[in-house]
C-alpha positions as CSV (number, residue, x, y, z in Angstrom):
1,X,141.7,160.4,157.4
2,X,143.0,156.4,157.5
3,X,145.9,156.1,160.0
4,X,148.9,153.7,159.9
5,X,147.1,150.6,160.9
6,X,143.7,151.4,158.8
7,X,146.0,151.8,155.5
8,X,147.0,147.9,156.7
9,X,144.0,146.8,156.9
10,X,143.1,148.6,153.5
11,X,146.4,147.0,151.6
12,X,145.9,143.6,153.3
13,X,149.5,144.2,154.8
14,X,151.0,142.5,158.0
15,X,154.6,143.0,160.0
16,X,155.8,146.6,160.0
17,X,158.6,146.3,158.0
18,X,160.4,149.8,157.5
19,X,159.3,149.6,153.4
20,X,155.6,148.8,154.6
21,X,155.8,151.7,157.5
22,X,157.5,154.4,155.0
23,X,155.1,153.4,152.1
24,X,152.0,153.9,154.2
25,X,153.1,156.6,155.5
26,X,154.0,158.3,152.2
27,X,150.6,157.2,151.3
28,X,148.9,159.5,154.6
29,X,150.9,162.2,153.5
30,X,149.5,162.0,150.1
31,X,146.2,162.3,151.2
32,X,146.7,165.0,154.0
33,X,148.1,167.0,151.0
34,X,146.4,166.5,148.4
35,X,144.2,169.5,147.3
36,X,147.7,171.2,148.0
37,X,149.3,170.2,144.0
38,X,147.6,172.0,141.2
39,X,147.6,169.0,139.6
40,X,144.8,167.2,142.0
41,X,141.3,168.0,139.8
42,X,137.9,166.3,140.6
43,X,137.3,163.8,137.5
44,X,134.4,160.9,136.5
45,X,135.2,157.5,135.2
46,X,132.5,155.7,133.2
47,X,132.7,153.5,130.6
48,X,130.5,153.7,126.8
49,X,127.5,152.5,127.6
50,X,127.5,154.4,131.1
51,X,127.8,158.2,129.4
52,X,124.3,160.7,128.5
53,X,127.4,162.9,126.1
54,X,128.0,160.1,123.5
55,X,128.3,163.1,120.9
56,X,130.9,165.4,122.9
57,X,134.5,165.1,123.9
58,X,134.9,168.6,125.5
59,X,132.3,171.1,127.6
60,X,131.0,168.0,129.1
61,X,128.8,168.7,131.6
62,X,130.1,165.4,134.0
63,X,129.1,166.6,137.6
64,X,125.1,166.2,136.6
65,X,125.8,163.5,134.6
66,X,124.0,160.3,136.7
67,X,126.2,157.6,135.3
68,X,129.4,158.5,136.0
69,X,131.5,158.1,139.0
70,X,133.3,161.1,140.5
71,X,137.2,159.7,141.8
72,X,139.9,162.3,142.8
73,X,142.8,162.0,140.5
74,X,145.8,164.0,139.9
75,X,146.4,165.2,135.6
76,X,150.1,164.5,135.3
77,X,152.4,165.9,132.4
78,X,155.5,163.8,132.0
79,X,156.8,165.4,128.7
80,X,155.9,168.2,126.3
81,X,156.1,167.1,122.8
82,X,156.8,169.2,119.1
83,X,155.0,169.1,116.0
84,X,156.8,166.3,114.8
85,X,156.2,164.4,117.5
86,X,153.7,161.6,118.3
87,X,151.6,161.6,120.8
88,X,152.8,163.1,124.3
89,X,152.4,161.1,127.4
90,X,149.9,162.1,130.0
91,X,149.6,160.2,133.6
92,X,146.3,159.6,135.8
93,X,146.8,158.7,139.4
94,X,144.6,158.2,142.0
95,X,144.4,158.9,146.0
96,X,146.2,155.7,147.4
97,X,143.0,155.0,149.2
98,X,140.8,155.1,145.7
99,X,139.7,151.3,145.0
100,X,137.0,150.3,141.9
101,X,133.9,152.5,142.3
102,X,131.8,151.1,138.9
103,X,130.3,147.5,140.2
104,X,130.1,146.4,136.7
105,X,133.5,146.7,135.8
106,X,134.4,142.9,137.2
107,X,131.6,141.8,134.9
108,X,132.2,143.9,131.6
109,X,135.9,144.3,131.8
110,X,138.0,141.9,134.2
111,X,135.7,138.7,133.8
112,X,135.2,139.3,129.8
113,X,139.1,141.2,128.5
114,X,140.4,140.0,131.8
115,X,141.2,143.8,131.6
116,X,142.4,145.2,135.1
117,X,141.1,148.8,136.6
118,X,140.8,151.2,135.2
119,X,141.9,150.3,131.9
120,X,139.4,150.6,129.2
121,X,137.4,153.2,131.0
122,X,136.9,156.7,129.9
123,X,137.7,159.7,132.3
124,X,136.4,163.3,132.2
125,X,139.6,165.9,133.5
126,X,138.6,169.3,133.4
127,X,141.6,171.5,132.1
128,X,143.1,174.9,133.7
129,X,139.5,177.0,132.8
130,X,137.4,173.7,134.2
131,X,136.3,173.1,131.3
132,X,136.0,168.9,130.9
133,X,137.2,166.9,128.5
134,X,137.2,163.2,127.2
135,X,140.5,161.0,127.6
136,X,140.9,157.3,127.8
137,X,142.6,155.0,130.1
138,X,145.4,153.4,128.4
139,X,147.4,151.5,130.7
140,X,149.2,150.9,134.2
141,X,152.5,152.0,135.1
142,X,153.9,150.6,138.1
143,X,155.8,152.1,140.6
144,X,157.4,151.3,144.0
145,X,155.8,154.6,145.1
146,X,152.6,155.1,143.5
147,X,150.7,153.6,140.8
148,X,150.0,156.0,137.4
149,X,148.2,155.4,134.4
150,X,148.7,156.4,131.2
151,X,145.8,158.5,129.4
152,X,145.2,159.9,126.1
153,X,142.7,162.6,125.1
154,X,140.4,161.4,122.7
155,X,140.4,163.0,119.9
156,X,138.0,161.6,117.1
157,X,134.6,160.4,117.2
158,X,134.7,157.2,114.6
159,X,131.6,156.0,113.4
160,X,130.8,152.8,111.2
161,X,128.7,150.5,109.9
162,X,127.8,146.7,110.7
163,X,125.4,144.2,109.7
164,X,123.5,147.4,108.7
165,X,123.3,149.4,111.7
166,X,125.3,152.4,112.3
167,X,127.5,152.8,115.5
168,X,129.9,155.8,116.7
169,X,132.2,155.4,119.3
170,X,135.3,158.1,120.5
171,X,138.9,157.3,120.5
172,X,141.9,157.8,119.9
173,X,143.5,158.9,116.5
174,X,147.6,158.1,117.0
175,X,149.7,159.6,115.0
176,X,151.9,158.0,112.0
177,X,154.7,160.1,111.0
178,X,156.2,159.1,107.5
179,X,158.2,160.5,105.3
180,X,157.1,158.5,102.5
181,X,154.9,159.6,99.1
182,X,151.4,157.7,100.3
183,X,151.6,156.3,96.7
184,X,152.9,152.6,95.8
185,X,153.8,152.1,92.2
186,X,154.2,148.1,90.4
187,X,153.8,147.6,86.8
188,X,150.3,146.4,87.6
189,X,148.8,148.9,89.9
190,X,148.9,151.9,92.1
191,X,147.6,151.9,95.4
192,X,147.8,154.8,98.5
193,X,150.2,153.3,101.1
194,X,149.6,155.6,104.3
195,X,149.0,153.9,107.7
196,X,147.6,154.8,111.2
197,X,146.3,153.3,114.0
198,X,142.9,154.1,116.3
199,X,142.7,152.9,119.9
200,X,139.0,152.3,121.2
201,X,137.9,150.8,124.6
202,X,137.1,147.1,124.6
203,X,133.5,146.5,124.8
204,X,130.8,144.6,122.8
205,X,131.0,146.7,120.2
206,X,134.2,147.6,119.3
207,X,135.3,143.9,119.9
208,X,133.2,143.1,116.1
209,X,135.6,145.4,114.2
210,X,136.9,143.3,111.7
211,X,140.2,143.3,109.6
212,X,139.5,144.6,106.2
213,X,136.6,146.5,107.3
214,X,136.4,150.2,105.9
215,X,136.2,153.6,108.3
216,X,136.1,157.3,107.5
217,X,139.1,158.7,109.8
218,X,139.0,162.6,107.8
219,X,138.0,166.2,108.4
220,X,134.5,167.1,107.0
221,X,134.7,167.3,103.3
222,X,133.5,165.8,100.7
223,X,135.8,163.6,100.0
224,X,137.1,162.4,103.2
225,X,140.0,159.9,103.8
226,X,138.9,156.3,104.1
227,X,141.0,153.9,105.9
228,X,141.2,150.2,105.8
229,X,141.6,147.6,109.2
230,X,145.1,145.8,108.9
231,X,145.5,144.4,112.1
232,X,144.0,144.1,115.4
233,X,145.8,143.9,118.9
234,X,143.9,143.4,122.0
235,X,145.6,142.3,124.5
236,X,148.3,145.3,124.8
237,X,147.3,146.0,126.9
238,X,143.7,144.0,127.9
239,X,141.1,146.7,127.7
240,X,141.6,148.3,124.6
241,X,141.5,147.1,120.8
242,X,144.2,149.0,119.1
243,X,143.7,148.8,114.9
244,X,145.8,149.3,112.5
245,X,144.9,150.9,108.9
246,X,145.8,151.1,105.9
247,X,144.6,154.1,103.5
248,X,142.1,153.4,100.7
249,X,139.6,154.8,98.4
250,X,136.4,157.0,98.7
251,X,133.5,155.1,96.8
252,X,131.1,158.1,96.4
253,X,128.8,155.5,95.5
254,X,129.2,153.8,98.4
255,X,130.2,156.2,101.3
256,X,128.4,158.6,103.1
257,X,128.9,162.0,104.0
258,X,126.4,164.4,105.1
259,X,128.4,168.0,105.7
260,X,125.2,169.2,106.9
261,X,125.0,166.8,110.1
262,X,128.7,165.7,110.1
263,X,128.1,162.2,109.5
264,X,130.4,160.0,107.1
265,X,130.2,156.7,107.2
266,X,132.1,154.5,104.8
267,X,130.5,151.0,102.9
268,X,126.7,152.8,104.2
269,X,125.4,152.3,100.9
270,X,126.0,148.8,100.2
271,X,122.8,147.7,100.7
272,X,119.6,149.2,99.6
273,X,118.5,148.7,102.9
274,X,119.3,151.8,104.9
275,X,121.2,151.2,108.2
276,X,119.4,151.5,111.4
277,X,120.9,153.7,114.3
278,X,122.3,151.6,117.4
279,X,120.6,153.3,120.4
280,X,123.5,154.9,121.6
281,X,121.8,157.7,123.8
282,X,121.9,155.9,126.6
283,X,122.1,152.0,128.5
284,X,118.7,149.9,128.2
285,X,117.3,149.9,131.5
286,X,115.8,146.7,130.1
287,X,116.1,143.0,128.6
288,X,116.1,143.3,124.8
289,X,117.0,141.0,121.7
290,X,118.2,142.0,118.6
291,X,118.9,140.1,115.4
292,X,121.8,139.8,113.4
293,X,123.0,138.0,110.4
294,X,126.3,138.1,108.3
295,X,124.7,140.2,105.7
296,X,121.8,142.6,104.9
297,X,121.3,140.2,101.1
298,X,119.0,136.9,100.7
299,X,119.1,136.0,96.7
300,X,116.1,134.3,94.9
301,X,116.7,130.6,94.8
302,X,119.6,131.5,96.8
303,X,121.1,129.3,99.9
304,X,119.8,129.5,103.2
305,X,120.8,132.8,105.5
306,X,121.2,132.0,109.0
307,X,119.5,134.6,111.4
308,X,120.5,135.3,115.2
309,X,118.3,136.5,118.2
310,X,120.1,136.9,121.4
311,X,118.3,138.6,124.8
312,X,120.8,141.3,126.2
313,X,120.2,142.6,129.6
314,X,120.5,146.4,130.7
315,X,124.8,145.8,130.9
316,X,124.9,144.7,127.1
317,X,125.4,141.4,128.5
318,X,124.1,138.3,126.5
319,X,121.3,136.2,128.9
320,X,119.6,134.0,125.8
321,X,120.5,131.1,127.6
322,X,117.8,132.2,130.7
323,X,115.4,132.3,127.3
324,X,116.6,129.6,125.2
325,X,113.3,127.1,126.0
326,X,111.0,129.6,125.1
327,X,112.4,130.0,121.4
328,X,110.6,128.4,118.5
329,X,110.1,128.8,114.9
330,X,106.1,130.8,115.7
331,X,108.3,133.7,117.3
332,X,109.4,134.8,113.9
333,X,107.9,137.0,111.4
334,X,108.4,137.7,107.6
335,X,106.5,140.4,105.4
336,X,107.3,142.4,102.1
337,X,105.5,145.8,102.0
338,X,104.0,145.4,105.8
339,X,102.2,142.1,104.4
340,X,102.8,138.9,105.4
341,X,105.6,136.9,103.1
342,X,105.6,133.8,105.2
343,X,104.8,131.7,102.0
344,X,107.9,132.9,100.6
345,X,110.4,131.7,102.4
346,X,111.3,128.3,103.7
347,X,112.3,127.8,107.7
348,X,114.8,125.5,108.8
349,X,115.9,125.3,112.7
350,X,118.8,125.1,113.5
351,X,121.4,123.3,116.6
352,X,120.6,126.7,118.7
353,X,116.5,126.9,119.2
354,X,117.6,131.0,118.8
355,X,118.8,130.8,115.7
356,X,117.1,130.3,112.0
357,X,118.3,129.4,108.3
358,X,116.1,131.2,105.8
359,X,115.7,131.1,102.1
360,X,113.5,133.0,99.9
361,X,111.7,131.1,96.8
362,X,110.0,133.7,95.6
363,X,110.0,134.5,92.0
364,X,112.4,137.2,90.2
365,X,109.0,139.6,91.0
366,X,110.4,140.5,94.2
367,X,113.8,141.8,92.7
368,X,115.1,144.7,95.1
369,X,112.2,144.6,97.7
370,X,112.7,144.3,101.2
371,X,112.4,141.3,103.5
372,X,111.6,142.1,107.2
373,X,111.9,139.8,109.5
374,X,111.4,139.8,113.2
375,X,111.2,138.1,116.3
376,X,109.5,138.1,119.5
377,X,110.3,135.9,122.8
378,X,108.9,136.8,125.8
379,X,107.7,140.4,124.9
380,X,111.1,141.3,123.8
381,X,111.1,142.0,120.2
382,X,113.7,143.2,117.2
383,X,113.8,143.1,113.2
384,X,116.1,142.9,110.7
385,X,115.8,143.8,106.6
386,X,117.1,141.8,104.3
387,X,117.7,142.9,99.9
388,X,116.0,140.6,97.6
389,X,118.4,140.0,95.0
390,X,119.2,137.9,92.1
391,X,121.6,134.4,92.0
């Protein structure tokens, strides 16, 4: 157990002034008594890529569960809330001696959102039957006593689609209370009015959420609620993206739900092309690259479609920079129906030696069939489909 001058040495402090004396020793006491308060529980901090239970927000099984980090952390209550009410506050707070466990939190979340921890991270609490649940770190409240953080349980898994591939991520569904019809009237139109607002952690994934882009926030039915993004904070605080929506239409023509698997997905049918899964199971324990391009379309005759490889390492972080002299225009790939299709397009390089423009002249013949193109650089290889459409 630290003593008086150890806790010093931890909190960088000189002098013994009687504040500095009494805080550290408020501080031993803590920890002398801390399996004493039925609020101290053993919990595990992670963040999304560091998590084998992307699917589950409760009976997580987080003790056998490699990439988390077990802290010991008291589950505070500050209020108790009504129906009416929005969300109730809940506070996290750590042994005084607990400092940053997760090494790549400096990379992913101080150096990149300039976040500070553990802001952005998820926690696993178990509740009064020890049964563990998902909540997310929120913020910091400081204290002249001890530091607290404020947690909410999260309470929706959102999933989405961009450039074609299908993501899912949990977060937080806050509450909107309003008294108003959901319906606004003018002489031209009528439109739903409702709003809400979703909180995600800040990572490379939920940073490309875009304003205007369509998400299923429902229950399973089906015809679920769609929601539109109106606005985007993300820096109150730094580590989580907090979006603002606006209610709009289900397209059954263009929305997807499956009551079977309990998918929905709005905008998933867009394309002909049908979106590929992010591999969310688990991190890459290797380098890989992956393409991208503003849209899943290339039009006959059309202009030229600009096409993106970037090498990401096993933290999601990009390295094509260590790879840049190795990329040329012989790393990519084009075929229609597994045959080659390299005659039917033109190639232009571009400022970036990763990066391609692309435009198809085939004839009108090749309405609605897919283009694949891939690339490979240094054994690391991805591909991306592209709709053949008409001008």
């Amino acid at each position: 157990m630290p003593n008086l001058e150890a806790y010093k040495r931890i909190l960088g402090l000189t002098g013994n002034t009687v504040g500095q004396v009494n805080k550290i020793q408020s501080d031993i006491i803590l920890e002398q008594t801390w399996w004493n308060d039925i609020q101290s529980r053993v919990c595990y901090i992670y963040d999304y890529f560091h998590d084998s239970e992307k699917d589950l927000n409760k009976n997580l099984d987080s003790a056998n569960d490699e990439l988390k980090f077990a802290v010991d952390a008291k589950f505070i209550v500050t209020k108790y809330g009504s129906v009416e009410d929005d969300q109730v506050e809940y506070l996290l707070q750590f042994r005084p001696s607990q400092n940053c466990p997760l090494e790549y939190y400096s990379t992913d979340f101080e150096k990149r959102y300039n976040a500070e921890f553990p802001v952005g991270l998820y926690v696993d609490i178990p509740d009064d039957k020890g049964i563990y649940r998902r909540w997310l770190i929120c913020s910091t409240e400081y204290g002249n006593q001890f530091i607290n953080y404020k947690i909410l349980p999260c309470n929706y898994n959102f999933r989405w689609v961009l450039n074609n591939t299908k993501y899912q991520m949990w977060g937080i569904a806050k509450l909107s209370n309003s008294s108003g019809s959901g319906i606004s009237v003018n002489s031209v139109t009528t439109s739903v009015e409702d709003k809400d607002q979703i909180w995600f952690p800040m990572n490379s994934i939920s940073e490309k959420l875009f304003y205007n882009q369509r998400i299923i926030l429902s229950a399973l039915v089906s015809e679920p609620t769609v929601w539109r993004i109106t606005k985007i904070k993300n820096i109150y605080p730094l580590g989580i993206n907090k979006l603002t929506l606006l209610q709009s239409e289900f397209n059954p023509e263009n929305d997807y739900v499956n009551l079977d698997t309990g998918e929905m997905y709005a905008d998933y049918n867009k394309s002909s092309v049908a979106p590929n899964d992010w591999n969310s199971e688990s991190i890459p324990i290797t380098n890989y690259c992956k393409l991208s391009c503003f849209s899943q379309v290339i039009k006959v005759g059309g202009d030229y479609k600009k096409i993106n490889a970037n090498i990401f390492d096993s933290e999601n972080l990009d390295i094509t920079t260590e790879y840049i002299q190795n990329f040329n225009l012989e790393c990519w790939n084009f075929k229609i129906n597994n045959i080659d299709a390299s005659n039917l397009v033109e190639v232009l390089p571009t400022e970036s030696p990763n990066n391609i423009k692309v435009k198809f002249v085939g004839n009108d013949s090749y309405l609605t069939s897919i283009l694949t193109v891939s690339c490979e650089v240094n054994g690391y290889a991805d591909e991306i489909q592209l709709e053949i459409l008409g001008l």
